[in-house]
N, C-alpha and C positions, 0 to 999 in steps of 0.2 A: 405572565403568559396565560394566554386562551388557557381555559381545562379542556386538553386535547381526546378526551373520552367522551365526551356531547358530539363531538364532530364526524362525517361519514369521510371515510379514507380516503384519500387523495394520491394519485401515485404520477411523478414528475420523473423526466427524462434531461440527467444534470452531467456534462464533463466536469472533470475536476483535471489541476495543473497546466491549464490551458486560455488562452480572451479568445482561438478561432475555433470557429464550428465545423474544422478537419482534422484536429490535432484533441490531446488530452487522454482521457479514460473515462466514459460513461457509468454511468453509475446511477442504478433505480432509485428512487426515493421514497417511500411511502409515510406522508403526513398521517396524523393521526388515526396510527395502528393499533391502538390499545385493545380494541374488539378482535384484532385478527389473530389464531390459533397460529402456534409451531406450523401447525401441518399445512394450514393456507399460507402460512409466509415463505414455508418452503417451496409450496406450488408454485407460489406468483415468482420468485425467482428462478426455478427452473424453466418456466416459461420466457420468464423475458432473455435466459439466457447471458445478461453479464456477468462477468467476471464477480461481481456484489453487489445487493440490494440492499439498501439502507430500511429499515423501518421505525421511525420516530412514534415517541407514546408519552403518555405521563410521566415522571420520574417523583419522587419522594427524596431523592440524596441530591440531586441536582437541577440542573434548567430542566433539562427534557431527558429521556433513555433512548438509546440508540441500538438498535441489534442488527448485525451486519449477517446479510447467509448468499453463500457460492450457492452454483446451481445445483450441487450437492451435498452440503449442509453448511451449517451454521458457523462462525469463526470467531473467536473475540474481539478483532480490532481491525478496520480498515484504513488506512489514510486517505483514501481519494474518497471511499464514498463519506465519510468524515466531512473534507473537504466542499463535497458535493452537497450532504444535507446541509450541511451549517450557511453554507453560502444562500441556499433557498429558503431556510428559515430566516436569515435576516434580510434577505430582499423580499421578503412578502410583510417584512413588519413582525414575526411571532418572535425574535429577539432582537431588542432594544438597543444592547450597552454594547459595549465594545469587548468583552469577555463572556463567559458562561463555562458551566458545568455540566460536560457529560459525562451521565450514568450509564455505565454497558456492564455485560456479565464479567469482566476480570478487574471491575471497579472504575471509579472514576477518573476521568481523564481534563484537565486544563483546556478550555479550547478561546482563542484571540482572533478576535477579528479586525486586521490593520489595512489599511489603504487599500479597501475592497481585497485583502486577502484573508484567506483563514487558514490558521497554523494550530497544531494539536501537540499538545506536550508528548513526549514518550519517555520512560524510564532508562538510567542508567544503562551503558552497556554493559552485557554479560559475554565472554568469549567460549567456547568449547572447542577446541581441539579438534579437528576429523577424527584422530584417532581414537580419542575417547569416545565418539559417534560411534565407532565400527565401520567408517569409512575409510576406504585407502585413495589415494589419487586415482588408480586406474581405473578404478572406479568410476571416477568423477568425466574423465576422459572418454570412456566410452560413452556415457553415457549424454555429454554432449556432442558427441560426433566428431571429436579433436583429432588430429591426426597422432597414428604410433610414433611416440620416442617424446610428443606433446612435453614443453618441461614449462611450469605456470613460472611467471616474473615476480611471482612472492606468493606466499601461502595461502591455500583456501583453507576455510574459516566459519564455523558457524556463530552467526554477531546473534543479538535478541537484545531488543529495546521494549520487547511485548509480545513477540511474536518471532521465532525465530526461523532465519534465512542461512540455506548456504553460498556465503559468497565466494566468488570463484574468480581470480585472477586471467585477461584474456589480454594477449600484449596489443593489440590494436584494434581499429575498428572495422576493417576489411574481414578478421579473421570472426568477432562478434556477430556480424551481420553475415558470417555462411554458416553459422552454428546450427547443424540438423540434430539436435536434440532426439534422444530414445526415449516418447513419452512416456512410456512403462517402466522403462529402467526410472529415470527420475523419477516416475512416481515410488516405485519400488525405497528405494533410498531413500527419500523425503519423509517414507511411512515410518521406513523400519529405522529412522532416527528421529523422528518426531515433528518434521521441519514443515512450513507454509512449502517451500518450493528452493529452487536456484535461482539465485541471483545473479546473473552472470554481466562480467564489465568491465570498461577498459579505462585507463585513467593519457591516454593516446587520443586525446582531443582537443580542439581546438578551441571550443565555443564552452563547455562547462566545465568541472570538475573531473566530471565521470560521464560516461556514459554507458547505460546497462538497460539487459534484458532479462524479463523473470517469466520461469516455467514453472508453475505451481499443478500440475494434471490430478494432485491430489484431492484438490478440490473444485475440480472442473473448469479449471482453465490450463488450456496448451499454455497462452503468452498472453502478459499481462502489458496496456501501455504504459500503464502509471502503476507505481507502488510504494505508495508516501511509507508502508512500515517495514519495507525493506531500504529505501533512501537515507533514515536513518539509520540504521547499522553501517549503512556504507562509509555515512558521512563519519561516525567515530571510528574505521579500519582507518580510511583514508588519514584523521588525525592522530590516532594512535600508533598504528604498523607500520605506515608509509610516510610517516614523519610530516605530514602536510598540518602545520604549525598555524592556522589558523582557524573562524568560529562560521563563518557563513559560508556553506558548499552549496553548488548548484547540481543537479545531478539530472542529464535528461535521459529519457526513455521512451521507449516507443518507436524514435526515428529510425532504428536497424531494422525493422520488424518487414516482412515480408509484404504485408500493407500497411504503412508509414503510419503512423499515430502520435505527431511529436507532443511530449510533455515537458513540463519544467515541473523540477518540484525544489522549494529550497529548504535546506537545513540550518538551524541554526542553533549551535553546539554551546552550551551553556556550561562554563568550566569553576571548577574550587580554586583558591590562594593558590594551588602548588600544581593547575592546568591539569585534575584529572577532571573528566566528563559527570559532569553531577544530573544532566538532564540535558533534551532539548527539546525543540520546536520544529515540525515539518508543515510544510503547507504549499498554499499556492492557491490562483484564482480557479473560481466557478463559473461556468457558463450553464444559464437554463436552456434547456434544449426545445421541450414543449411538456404540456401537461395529457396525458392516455387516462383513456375511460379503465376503471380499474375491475369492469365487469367482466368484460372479456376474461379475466384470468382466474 
């Protein structure tokens, strides 16, 4: 690959889990950012306001280094903007093969690129308990807007493949899409047990696996469309808790959203001799949107 430090930044406007240009999760990209400071990477994505701004650079341990930052700071792992850089570095030609290695700050990550999709490895699941969180249901209840006496159709759950979500059992998809979320309280909760956001979903559909919603306020996003590193955690509840005995889950998002964003993202659940979850793969297609003067910001 180019030595991406000669080159002046480049910053691209990419859906990831999505082929149309109304659907999916946006996601900034900045090409050779190795010159750009914390503080300007922080700026450019507070300005452009997504949910995450990818910024690609040299790497030493892998193909390229990837740092992902909300409009309020930095995070370790994104899947869609993942999704999103990696799809625009191998449609402009800056990766070749059909594999690569990305370097981000909680290490390196597997990344495949198959039949114009791109899939990112995620680590083993880890489960936590609410209760071990210091979260109780009622909690969880008010804090999405459920109604009193609310009783979940199986356990909410904090999953972590890399980044951990609280998943939250919602029985259908009527009740998902009037979910008025207490942005505060979520964020409250999310803080004061360490979490990306809610991952809230219903497994009462027709067309995928699941279908969910995530409120992340903690790091400046109300609702997210896509969220390839909460899709996987869901995909291993879904095979582990709720007995759903097979490797590839579909999982859309976006579609309950009060302005519709539909996503696909897939998982595919990589199991040992004796069907425990050893690793998988989440991904999905990219679409370039257009390329922004990177002055302005």
């Amino acid at each position: 690959m180019a030595n991406l430090e000669t080159l002046t930044p480049e910053l691209y406007l990419v859906k990831a889990f999505t082929e149309q240009a109304n659907g999916g999760n946006t996601a900034g990209v900045v090409l050779f950012a190795d010159r750009l400071s914390h503080e300007r990477r922080q700026k450019i994505a507070a300005m452009l306001g997504l949910s995450e701004t990818a910024f690609v650079s040299n790497s030493e341990v892998g193909d390229v280094k990837v740092e992902f930052y909300t409009p309020l700071k930095q995070i370790p792992h994104c899947g869609h903007a993942t999704v999103a850089a990696f799809s625009l570095l191998w449609q402009k030609g800056l990766l070749l093969n059909g594999s690569a290695v990305k370097e981000s700050i909680d290490g390196p990550r597997q990344i495949s690129f198959e039949e114009g999709k791109v899939y990112q490895a995620q680590l083993p699941p880890q489960y936590t308990p609410i209760e071990a969180a210091g979260i109780n249901p009622y909690q969880i209840i008010a804090a999405l807007g459920l109604p009193e006496g609310f009783t979940f159709p199986s356990e909410p759950l904090i999953a972590s493949t890399g980044v951990p979500f609280l998943l939250v059992p919602i029985p259908d998809e009527s009740m998902l899409h009037h979910l008025q979320p207490d942005q505060e309280l979520v964020r409250a909760i999310s803080e004061k047990a360490g979490l990306v956001g809610f991952y809230a979903f219903t497994t009462a559909t027709a067309l995928a696996d699941a279908s969910a919603r995530m409120f992340a306020p903690s790091y400046g996003i109300p609702e997210e469309s896509a969220t390839g590193m909460a899709a996987g955690p869901l995909a291993c509840y879904l095979h582990d808790h709720l007995q759903q005995h097979k490797l590839d889950f579909l999982i859309h998002q976006g579609y309950l959203m009060h302005h519709p964003s539909p996503s696909q993202i897939e998982v595919l659940l990589q199991p040992d001799g004796e069907g425990h979850i050893m690793g998988l793969r989440a991904g999905g297609r990219g679409l370039v949107i257009r390329k922004m003067e990177l002055g302005d910001f």
